[in-house]
C-alpha positions in Angstrom: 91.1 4.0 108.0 88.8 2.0 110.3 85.1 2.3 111.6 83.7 1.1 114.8 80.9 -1.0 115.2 79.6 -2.2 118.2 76.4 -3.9 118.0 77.3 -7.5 117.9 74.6 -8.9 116.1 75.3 -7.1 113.3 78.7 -9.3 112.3 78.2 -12.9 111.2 81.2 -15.1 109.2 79.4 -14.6 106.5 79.6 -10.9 106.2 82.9 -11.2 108.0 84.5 -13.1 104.8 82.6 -10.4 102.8 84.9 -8.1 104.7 88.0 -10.2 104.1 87.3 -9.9 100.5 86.7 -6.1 100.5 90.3 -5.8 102.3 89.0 -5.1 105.6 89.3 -6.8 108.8 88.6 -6.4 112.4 90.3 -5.7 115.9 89.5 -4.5 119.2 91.1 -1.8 121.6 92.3 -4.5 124.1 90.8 -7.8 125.3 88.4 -6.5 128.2 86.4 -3.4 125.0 83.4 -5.6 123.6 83.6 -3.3 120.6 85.1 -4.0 117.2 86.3 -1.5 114.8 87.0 -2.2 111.3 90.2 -1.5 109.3 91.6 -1.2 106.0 95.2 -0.2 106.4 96.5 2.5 103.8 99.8 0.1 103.7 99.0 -3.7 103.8 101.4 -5.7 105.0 102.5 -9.3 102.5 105.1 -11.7 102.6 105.5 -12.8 99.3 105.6 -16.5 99.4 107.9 -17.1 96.6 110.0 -14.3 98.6 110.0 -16.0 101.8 113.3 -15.7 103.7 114.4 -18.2 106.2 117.9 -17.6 108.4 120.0 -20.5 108.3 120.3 -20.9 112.3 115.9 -20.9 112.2 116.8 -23.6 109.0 118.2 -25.4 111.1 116.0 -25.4 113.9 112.9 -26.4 112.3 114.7 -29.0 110.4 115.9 -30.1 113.9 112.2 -31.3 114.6 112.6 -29.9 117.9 108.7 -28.9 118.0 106.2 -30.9 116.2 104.3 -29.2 113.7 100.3 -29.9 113.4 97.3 -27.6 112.0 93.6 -27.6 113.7 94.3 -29.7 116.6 93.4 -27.1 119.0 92.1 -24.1 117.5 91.0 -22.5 120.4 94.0 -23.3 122.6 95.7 -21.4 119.9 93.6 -18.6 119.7 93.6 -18.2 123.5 97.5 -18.0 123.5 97.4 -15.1 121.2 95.0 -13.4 123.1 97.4 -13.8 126.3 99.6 -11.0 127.5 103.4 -12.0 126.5 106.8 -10.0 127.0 106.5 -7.1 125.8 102.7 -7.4 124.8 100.8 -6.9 128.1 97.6 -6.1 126.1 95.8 -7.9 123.1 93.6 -6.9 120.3 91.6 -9.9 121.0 88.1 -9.6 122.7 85.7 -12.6 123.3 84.0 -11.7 120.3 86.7 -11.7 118.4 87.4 -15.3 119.6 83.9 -16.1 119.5 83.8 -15.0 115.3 87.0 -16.8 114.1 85.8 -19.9 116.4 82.7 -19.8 114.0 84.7 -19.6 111.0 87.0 -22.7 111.9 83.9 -24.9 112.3 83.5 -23.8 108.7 86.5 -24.4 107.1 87.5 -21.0 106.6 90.2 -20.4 109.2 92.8 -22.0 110.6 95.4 -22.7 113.4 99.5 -24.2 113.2 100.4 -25.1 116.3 104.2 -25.7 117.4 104.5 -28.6 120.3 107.3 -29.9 122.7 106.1 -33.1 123.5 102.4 -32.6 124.8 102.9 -28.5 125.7 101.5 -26.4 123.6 104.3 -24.3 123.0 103.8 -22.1 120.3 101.6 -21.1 117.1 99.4 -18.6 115.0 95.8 -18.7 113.0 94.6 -17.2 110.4 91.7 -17.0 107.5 91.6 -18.7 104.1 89.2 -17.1 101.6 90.2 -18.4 97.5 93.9 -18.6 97.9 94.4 -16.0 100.4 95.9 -16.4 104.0 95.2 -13.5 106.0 97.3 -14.1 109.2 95.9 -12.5 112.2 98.4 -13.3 115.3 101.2 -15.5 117.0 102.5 -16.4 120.1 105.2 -18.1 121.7 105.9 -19.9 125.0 109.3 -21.1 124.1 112.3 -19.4 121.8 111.4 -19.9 118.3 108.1 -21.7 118.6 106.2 -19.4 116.1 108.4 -18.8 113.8 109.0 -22.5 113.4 105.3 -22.3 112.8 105.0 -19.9 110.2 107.6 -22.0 108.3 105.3 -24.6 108.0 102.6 -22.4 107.4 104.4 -20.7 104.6 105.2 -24.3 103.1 101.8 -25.3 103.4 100.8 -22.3 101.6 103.0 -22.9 99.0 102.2 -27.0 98.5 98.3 -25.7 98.6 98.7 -23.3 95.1 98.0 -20.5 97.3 99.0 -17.0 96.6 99.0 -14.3 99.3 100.0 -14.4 102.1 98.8 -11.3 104.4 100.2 -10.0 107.3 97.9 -6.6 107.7 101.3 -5.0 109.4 104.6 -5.2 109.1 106.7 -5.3 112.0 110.6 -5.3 112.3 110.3 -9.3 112.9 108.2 -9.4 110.2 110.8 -8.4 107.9 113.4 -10.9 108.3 111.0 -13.1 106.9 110.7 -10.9 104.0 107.3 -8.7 104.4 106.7 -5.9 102.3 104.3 -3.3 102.9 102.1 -2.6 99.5 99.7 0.5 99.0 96.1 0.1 99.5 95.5 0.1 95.7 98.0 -2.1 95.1 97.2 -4.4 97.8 93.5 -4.5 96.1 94.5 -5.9 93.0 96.7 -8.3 94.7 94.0 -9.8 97.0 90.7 -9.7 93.8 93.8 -12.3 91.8 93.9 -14.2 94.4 90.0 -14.7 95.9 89.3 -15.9 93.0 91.6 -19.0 92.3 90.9 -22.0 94.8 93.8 -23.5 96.9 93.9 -26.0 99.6 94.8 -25.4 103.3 95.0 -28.8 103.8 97.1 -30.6 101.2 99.7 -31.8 102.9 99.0 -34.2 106.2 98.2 -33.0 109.0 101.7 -33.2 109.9 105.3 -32.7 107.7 108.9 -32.8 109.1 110.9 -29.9 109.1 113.4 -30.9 106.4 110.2 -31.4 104.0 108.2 -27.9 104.9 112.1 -26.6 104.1 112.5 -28.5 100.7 108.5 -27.3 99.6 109.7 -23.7 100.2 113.2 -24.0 98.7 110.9 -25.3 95.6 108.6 -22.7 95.2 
């Protein structure tokens, strides 16, 4: 189900969270459409944290340390890189309004970047929005092989270590899956996301930077 809406001075973060809270969200027909339309998928796609499957050659690739791991340096170098046309993704859902709304929510605390390095390259990462203990992921790239899922290990660990309890991934796609996603029925999906808006967690509990070997052990634990 969605809606469009397309005067832009109608959406603030404010009533943006409101919609994160109601189960609805917001994407755009391609990057150049100025228009948002809202959505509230009839099957919501979750990876359940305490679910979360990792293959042992990607084990042992982000216990490798070959990309450093760190969250908020560069927010909107990370938000531009999903918004860039990769293989097999020439166009994006993400307008500059887009951009310009989740920017606003970073500066106030409410979303969120992981970004995967090799050495000083910006190599890889995803963002995403924190509301109670909710993550609501909204998009990944890559530069190199592996880059973002090494960074949605961490995120899932950091997740985990912060008490939080969904994890959101509106769709599930076939790489998705590996990891574990589900797809839950909008009802059921409901209930899931009113438990967990309403018990706090904490995004940034862990440094600003783990190893591999410890995001591994945290989710191993949970």
């Amino acid at each position: 189900m969605s809606s469009r809406d397309s005067a832009s001075s109608e959406i603030t973060p404010d009533i943006l969270l409101r919609a994160y809270a109601c189960g609805i969200f917001p994407m755009a027909e391609s990057a150049d459409d100025p228009t948002i339309f809202w959505v509230e998928p009839e099957q919501r796609g979750v990876i359940p944290l305490r679910g979360f499957r990792i293959s042992s050659r990607l084990a042992r690739t982000v216990r490798s340390d070959i990309f450093r791991v760190t969250v908020n340096t560069v927010f909107k170098q990370t938000i531009d890189g999903c918004a860039a046309p990769q293989v097999g993704r020439e166009d994006t859902w993400i307008n500059r309004r887009i951009r310009d709304l989740y920017s606003s929510l970073h500066d106030i605390g409410h979303c969120h970047s992981v970004e995967a390095w090799d050495g000083d390259e910006l190599v890889g990462g995803l963002y995403g929005v924190t509301l109670g203990s909710a993550f609501f992921g909204e998009s990944m790239f890559h530069r190199a092989r592996d880059a973002s899922k090494v960074a949605l290990v961490h995120l899932v660990a950091r997740l985990v270590a912060g008490g939080f309890i969904l994890l959101d991934t509106q769709y599930v796609t076939e790489h998705l899956r590996t990891f574990g996603a589900v797809e839950v029925p909008r009802t059921r999906y409901r209930k899931l996301l009113d438990g967990a808006i309403g018990v706090d967690a904490d995004f940034l509990s862990l440094p600003q930077s783990v190893s591999g070997a410890d995001a591994l052990d945290i989710i191993a634990r949970a």
